[in-house]
Every structure is written in structure tokens, then in C-alpha cells.
MARTIRO-653939 format. One record per residue (C-alpha): y, z, x; residue in three letters. Coordinates in steps of 0.1 Angstrom, whole numbers, plus 5000, padded with zeros to 4 digits. Layout:
<nodes>
YZXALA ...
</nodes>
This chain:
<nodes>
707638091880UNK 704938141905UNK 706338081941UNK 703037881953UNK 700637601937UNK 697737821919UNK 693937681930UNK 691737721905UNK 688537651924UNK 685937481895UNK 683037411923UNK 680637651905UNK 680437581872UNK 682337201868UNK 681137161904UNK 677637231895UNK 677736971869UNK 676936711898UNK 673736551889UNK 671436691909UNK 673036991925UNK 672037331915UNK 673237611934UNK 670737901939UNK 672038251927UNK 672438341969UNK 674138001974UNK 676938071946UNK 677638441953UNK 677938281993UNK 680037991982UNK 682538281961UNK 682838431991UNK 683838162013UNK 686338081986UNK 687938361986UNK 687938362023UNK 690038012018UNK 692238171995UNK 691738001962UNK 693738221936UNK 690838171907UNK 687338111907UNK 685537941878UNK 682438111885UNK 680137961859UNK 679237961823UNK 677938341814UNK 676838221779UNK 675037921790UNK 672138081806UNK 671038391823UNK 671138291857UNK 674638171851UNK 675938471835UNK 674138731862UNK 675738511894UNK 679338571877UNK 678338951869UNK 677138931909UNK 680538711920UNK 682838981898UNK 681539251916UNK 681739121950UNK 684838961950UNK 688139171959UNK 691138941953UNK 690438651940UNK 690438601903UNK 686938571883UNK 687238381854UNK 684538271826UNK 684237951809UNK 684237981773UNK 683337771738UNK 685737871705UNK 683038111699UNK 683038481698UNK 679338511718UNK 680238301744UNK 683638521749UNK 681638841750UNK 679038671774UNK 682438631794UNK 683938951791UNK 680339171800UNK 680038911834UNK 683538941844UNK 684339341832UNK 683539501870UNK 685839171883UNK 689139291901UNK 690639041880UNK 688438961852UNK 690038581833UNK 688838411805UNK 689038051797UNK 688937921766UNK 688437551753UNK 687737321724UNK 688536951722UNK 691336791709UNK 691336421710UNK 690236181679UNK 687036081692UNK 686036471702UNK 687036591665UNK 684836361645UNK 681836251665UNK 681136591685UNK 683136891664UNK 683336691629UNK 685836911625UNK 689536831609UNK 692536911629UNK 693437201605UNK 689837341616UNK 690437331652UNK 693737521649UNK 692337751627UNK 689637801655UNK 692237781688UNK 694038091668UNK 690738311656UNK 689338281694UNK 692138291711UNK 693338601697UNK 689838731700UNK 689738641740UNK 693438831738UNK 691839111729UNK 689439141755UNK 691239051790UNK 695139051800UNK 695038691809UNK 693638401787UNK 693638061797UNK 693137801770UNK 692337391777UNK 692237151746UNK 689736931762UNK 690036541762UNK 694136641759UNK 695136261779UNK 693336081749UNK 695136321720UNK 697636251699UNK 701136421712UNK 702336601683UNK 699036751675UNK 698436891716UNK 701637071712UNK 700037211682UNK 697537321693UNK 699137421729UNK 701737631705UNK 698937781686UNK 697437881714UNK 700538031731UNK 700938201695UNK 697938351700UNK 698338531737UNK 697338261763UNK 699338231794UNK 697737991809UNK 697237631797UNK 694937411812UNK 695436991802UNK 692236821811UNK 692036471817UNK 688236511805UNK 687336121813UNK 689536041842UNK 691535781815UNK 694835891826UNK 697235751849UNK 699935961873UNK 703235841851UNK 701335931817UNK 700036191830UNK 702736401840UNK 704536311806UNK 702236491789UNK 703136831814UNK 706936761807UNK 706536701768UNK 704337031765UNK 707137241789UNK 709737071767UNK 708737121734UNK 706237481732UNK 707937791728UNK 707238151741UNK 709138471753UNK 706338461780UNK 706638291812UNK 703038031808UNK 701237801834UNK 700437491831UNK 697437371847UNK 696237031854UNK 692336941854UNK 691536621863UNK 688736391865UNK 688336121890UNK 686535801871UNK 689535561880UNK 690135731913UNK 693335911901UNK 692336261900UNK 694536331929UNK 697336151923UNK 697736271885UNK 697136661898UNK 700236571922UNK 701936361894UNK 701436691874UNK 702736921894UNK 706036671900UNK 706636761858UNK 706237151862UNK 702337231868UNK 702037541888UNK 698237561892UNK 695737271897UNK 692137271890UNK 689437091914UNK 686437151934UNK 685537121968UNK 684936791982UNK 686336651950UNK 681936721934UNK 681836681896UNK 680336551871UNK 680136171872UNK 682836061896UNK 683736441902UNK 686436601901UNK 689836681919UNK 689436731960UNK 690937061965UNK 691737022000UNK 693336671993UNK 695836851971UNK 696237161997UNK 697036922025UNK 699336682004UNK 701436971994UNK 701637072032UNK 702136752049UNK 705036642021UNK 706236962016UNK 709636772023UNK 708836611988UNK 706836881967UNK 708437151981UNK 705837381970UNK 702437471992UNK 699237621981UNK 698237951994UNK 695037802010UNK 693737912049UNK 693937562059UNK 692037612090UNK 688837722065UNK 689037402050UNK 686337202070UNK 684037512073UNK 684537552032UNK 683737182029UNK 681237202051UNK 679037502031UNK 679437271996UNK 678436992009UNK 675037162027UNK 674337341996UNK 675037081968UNK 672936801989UNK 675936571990UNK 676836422025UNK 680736362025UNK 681636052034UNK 682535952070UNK 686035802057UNK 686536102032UNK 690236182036UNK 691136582052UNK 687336652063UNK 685436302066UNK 684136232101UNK 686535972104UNK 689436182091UNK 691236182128UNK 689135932147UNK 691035602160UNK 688435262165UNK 691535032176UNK 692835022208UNK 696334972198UNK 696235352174UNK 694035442205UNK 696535402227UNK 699635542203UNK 697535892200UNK 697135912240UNK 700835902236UNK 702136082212UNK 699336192183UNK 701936152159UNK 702235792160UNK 699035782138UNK 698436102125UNK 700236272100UNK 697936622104UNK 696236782134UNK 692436812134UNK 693237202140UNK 694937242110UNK 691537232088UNK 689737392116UNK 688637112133UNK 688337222170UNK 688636932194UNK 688337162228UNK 685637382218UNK 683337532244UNK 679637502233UNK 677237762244UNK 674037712264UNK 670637852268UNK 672038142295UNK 674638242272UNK 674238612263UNK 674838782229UNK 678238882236UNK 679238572244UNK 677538482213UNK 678938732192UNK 682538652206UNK 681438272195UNK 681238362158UNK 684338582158UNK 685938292171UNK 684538072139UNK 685238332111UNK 681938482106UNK 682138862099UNK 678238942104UNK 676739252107UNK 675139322142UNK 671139352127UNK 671839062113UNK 673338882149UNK 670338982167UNK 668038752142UNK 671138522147UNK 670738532180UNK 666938442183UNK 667538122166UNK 670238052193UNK 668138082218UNK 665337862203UNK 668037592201UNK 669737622229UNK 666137622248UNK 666037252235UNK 669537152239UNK 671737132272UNK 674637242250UNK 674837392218UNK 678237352198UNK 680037462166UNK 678537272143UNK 675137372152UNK 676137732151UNK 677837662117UNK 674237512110UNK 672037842122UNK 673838022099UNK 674037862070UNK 670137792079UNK 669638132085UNK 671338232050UNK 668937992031UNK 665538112045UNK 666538442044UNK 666938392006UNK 664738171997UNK 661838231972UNK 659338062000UNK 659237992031UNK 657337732056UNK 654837962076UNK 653037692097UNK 653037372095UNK 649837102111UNK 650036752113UNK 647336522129UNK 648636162139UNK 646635842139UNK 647835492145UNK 647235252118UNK 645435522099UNK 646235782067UNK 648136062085UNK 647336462076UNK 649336762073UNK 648237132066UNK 651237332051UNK 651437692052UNK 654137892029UNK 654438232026UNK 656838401996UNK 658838731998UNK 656238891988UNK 654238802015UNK 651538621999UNK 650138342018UNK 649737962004UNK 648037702020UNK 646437352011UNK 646237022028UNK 646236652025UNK 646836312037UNK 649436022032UNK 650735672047UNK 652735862069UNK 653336242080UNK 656136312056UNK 654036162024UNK 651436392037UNK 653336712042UNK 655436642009UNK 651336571990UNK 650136902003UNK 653137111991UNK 652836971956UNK 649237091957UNK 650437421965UNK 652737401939UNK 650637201915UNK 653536981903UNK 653936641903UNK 656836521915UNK 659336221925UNK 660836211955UNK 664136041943UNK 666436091975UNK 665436152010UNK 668336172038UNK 668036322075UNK 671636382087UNK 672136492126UNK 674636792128UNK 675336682161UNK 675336372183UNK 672836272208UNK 669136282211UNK 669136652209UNK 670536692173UNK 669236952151UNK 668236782121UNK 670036822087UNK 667036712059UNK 668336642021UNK 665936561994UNK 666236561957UNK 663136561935UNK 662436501900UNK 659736751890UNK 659036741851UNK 662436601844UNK 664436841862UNK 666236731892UNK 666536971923UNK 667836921953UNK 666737111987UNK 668037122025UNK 665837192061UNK 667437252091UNK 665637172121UNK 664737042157UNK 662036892145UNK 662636632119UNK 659036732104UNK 660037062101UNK 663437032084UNK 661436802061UNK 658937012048UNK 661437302043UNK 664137102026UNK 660936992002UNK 659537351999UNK 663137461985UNK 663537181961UNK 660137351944UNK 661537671948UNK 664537621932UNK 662437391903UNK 660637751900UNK 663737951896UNK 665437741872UNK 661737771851UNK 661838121857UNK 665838151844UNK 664637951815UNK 661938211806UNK 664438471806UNK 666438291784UNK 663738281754UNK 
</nodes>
């Protein structure tokens, strides 16, 4: 069997399933690469048959990527395993994975399809998907809610057909750790092959078990476990990657098995999926919350000062928290700069520093200090205006106490055309946020507004999420900042954008 825990990173296509996150084409092919950087063994890159952006950012991911696994999702349907296969084929290790649901419910109000039918489908496709690529993965979703004997059918069916790799989804998060990892012990019992096959758990976290059931699997025999980043998912998401990663380390006494995973990427990973998916992780988030290795009471204040053991079980180091960094400052050259992002794991080309570098020095001409996080914060910044499909040119605001405020927005797009319009509102952000959607001529709804600081202190750039509603579509768009008006209007300008490149991938769809 495989000498380490497999990750099976889900971020971009389960991930993506968030309500309200869409990931541009940029932001996935950037969020691949930082996975890969981590060490994840697969990446479920998306959906190829779904849509067209979907299946060009896994033909952009394969072809990028140079060790980590790019796998496909797949239907029981030949299309949507073709879709996979032309995405994947320039992949240095092109996977498929192949589902169909299982469970009573599943089979006669979604499928309406008889058991017989779905085996005779898990054989036709399988075999098909067998055909195409060396390794085949297959999940009967909805497995925690099937009956036994007929899983192991259709795992065995499956198995019969060429897949190596079976995945057991706990689809609705129904499961429980002890049940759970029955189901992983009954399947390794009971299906037969000459072929050495993985067992996978997938789980869902609607009871807040998705974690313990992935360990619970892994106790009966699972050697890979599927998750995303942050734990995002649909509904209540999804298994937290880096909660697995870190169990496995910290208990290795128990497990005795570990994950391949760079721990000390793991904030900096958790850190890109949370900026680009609009979802602020929780201060008390276990691994990379804020509050992850702070101590409030005096008494665990006073055991740390001692010994840091007394009350905590990990080092802040160990994801690649630095507590002893040494922020720049506005005399700081761009060696020292350079040196800076070494330091943090960037790997940028030097035209590409010296634009770097000009943003540095318009923060650091505002800030006594400037520290990781903003640097982490440039960057990414940088990364999403240098992509975007518009950016904010100018942007005018007139003030008046206990009067309509206005704003004049300026946006130019990469082609270089110039937009402009005007208007007024209660306040300066209704105002900028009414004159972009009279640029864009949309209507929208401003459902979610957050302003995050990356940093403590008066002097913190400013971190803008919104998420609009614009004709029944959600998006979601980030601004970073100095000025809180500024990160505002740009984290509302990319909300549209995106809105126009979902449109647009729609269009090419037809």
C-alpha cells in the first residue's frame, strides 16, 4: 500500500460549489499552483463537461502542473468522460473520476433507475474511462445511506471494470466516525481484485464530522482522503485539509501515517482560498484561525511563557506562521525586498518584482512598518488587478454632512477603453457602488459587505469582500486597499466583472 495518506485536494470543483464563490480562470490556475506547491497528490480541477470555462481552466491547470495529479470529475456518461480526457490529455498525470449514486433515495427520485441499471452503467463507463487513462477512480455517491450488499456491488463492479481507486462519499454529512469506517473495513473485506486499490474517503461536514469520519476512515484502511481547503463546500463544506494534515502529524504516535503536505505552506494556502473564495476563516478555526495559537487566560498565559508545550500541541511555525518576523519599512530597498519574498515562498520573476516593488513603497509610504501579511496581501492584490477584466482608473468622491454624498468612478478594461459615469447615494459607498452599476447597466443587490484589516492598527491595508446578486447570479469580489473607499469600489468593480465572465462563459456554451 501507499506509504503516505493521499490528498485529494476538491477546492476547485467541490470547493467551488460554495454558494457564492466563483473562482476566476487566473484565480484557479493560481490556486493549482499553490497546491501543488503544498504538495497535495491530486487535484480535482473542475468539471470539463459542465461548462466551457470549467473544462479550459483544467486544460490550463493540466498543462501547467508538473507533479501533481490532474483529475476530471465525471457523470456515467461517455461525453462527460471525453470532456475529461481532452482537458486532462497534456496533464503529467491525467485521472479520471467517475460517479453515479447508489443509495435508495438517489436511484428512484434523481436516476429512476433500478439497481440492475446502475451496475449495468458503473461497468459500460467504467470500462470506457479504462480505456482512456491508466487510473480511474470511481465514487458511488450517497454510499453512507446505501444498502451494504449492493455498495460492494457496485464497488466490485467497478473494480471488475479497471478502477483503482474508490472513492466512498458521505454525500450529506449523515454519517458518524464508528459507521463510517465500517463501511471502509466491510468494502476492504469483502471486494476482490489481483490489483492493489485505494480507498478514499469524501466527506461532508453537515453534523460537524467530516473530520473525524476522514480520520475514522483512515483507522479501517483509507489511504487517501478527499477535502478542500479551509474545509469550503457546498452547504456546510467539506473536509479541512489541513485539519487532517496536522492530525496525522501531531498523533502520528496513533495514526502512524502522515500526509505528504509542506506544512509550513499551510497558512499561506489557506490564506489564498480564503481571499479568493470571499470567505473570512474564522478567528477560532482550528490549524490557521487567528486564534489558533493565541492564549486570553493568564493562567495558559503564563504556562506558554514557560514551557509552550504546556498548552500547545503545534508550533505556529509549523504552518508557517512566523512569530519573529522582521517587517519592512519605507527605506527598505528592493533587495531587501526581493530577499523578503524569497523568505515567504514566492518564486517571481524580476519584471514582475519591480511592479511589486512600487506597490511596496506606496504602502510602506503610509505605514511605519509593513509586515508579512501585507506583503502576502500586495501580491495576491497584485495577481487580481493584473488579471482582472477591469480595473478602477480614478475614483472622486465629494463629501457633505447631512447631505446625499457623490462619487465619479473611472474603469478602464484591458483593452484600454475608458468608462466613466457618476452618481449620488446616502453615503460614499452607496454612491460609488450606484455609479458602477451605471457603468455596467445592471441592477444589482449588494447581499454581503465585509472590510477585513490584514493587519492590526490604524494603519491596516484594507481587505474589502462583497457578494452581489446581479440577475440571479451571485458573485463575489475582493479590494485591497489603504483606503477603505478604494478597496471598496474595486472589490465591487470585480464582482461585475466576474458576473460578465460567467455571462460571457455561458455564451460560449450555446
Amino acid at each position: 500500500m501507499e506509504s503516505h495518506i493521499q490528498i485529494f485536494d476538491t477546492t476547485l470543483r467541490d470547493g467551488e460549489q460554495t454558494p457564492g464563490v466563483n473562482f476566476s480562470f487566473d484565480e484557479r490556475l493560481s490556486i493549482a499552483k499553490q497546491l501543488e506547491k503544498w504538495g497535495v497528490d491530486v487535484i480535482e480541477a473542475g468539471f470539463p463537461a459542465s461548462s466551457t470555462g470549467s473544462f479550459k481552466s483544467v486544460e490550463a491547470i493540466s498543462k501547467a502542473l508538473t507533479t501533481t495529479a490532474v483529475c476530471g470529475l465525471a457523470r456515467c456518461k461517455k461525453s462527460d468522460i471525453d470532456a475529461v480526457y481532452e482537458a486532462t490529455k497534456c496533464a503529467a498525470k491525467p485521472r479520471v473520476h467517475v460517479f453515479i449514486a447508489t443509495s435508495p433515495i438517489h436511484l428512484e427520485h434523481k436516476l429512476k433507475m433500478t439497481q440492475e441499471e446502475v451496475l449495468e452503467s458503473i461497468k459500460e463507463h467504467v470500462s470506457y474511462a479504462k480505456s482512456l487513462f491508466d487510473v480511474v477512480q470511481f465514487s458511488p455517491e450517497d454510499a453512507s445511506r446505501t444498502d451494504q450488499a449492493f455498495l460492494i456491488k457496485s464497488v466490485q463492479t467497478a473494480v471488475d471494470a479497471g478502477a483503482t481507486i474508490i472513492n466512498i462519499p458521505d454525500t450529506v454529512g449523515y454519517s458518524y466516525p464508528s459507521e463510517y469506517g465500517v463501511i471502509f473495513k466491510s468494502l476492504i473485506t469483502n471486494v476482490k481484485s489481483e490489483k492493489e486499490i485505494i480507498y478514499s474517503a469524501h466527506c461532508h461536514d453537515d453534523l460537524g464530522m467530516a473530520v473525524a469520519n476522514s480520520l475514522a476512515a483512515i483507522e479501517n484502511g483509507a489511504k487517501r482522503i478527499e477535502g478542500t481547503v479551509n474545509g469550503i463546500g457546498e452547504r456546510a463544506g467539506n473536509t479541512a485539509l489541513e485539519e487532517i494534515a496536522l492530525a496525522l502529524y501531531v498523533r502520528k504516535d496513533h495514526y502512524g501515517i502522515e500526509t505528504k503536505l509542506k506544512l509550513e505552506q499551510t497558512k499561506l494556502t489557506s490564506d489564498l482560498i480564503s481571499r479568493y473564495a470571499g470567505i473570512r476563516v474564522p478567528r477560532n478555526k482550528a490549524i490557521v484561525g487567528q486564534n489558533a495559537f493565541s492564549h486570553e487566560s493568564g493562567i495558559h498565559q503564563d504556562g506558554v511563557l514557560k514551557n509552550p508545550e504546556t498548552y500547545e500541541i503545534m508550533t505556529p511555525q509549523l504552518v508557517g506562521i512566523s512569530k519573529n518576523e522582521l517587517p519592512l519599512g519605507k527605506l527598505s530597498g528592493k533587495h531587501a525586498f526581493a530577499e523578503k519574498l524569497k523568505t515567504l515562498g514566492y518564486d517571481i520573476e524580476p519584471k514582475q518584482q519591480i511592479e511589486l516593488f512600487k506597490q511596496f513603497k506606496a504602502v510602506a509610504d503610509k505605514k511605519k512598518s509593513v509586515s508579512d501579511r501585507d506583503i502576502h496581501a500586495i501580491i495576491q492584490g497584485s495577481e487580481h488587478e493584473q488579471n482582472a477584466i477591469y480595473q478602477v482608473e480614478t475614483l472622486q468622491l465629494q463629501y457633505v454632512s447631512n447631505g446625499l454624498q457623490s462619487a465619479v468612478v473611472v474603469i478602464k478594461d484591458k483593452k484600454g477603453h475608458i468608462y466613466q459615469d457618476s452618481s449620488i447615494g446616502t453615503g460614499s459607498i452607496v454612491a460609488i457602488y450606484n455609479a458602477v452599476d451605471r457603468i455596467f447597466k445592471k441592477d444589482s443587490e449588494l447581499i454581503d459587505y465585509r472590510i477585513d484589516s490584514v493587519t492590526e492598527g490604524t494603519d491596516a491595508q484594507a481587505e474589502v469582500h462583497v457578494e452581489l446578486v446581479i440577475e440571479n447570479q451571485h458573485v463575489n469580489g475582493i479590494g485591497i486597499d489603504h483606503d477603505i473607499l478604494q478597496a471598496s469600489c474595486k472589490a465591487y468593480v470585480e464582482a461585475h466583472a466576474k458576473y460578465i465572465a460567467q455571462d460571457l462563459e455561458k455564451v460560449g456554451n450555446k
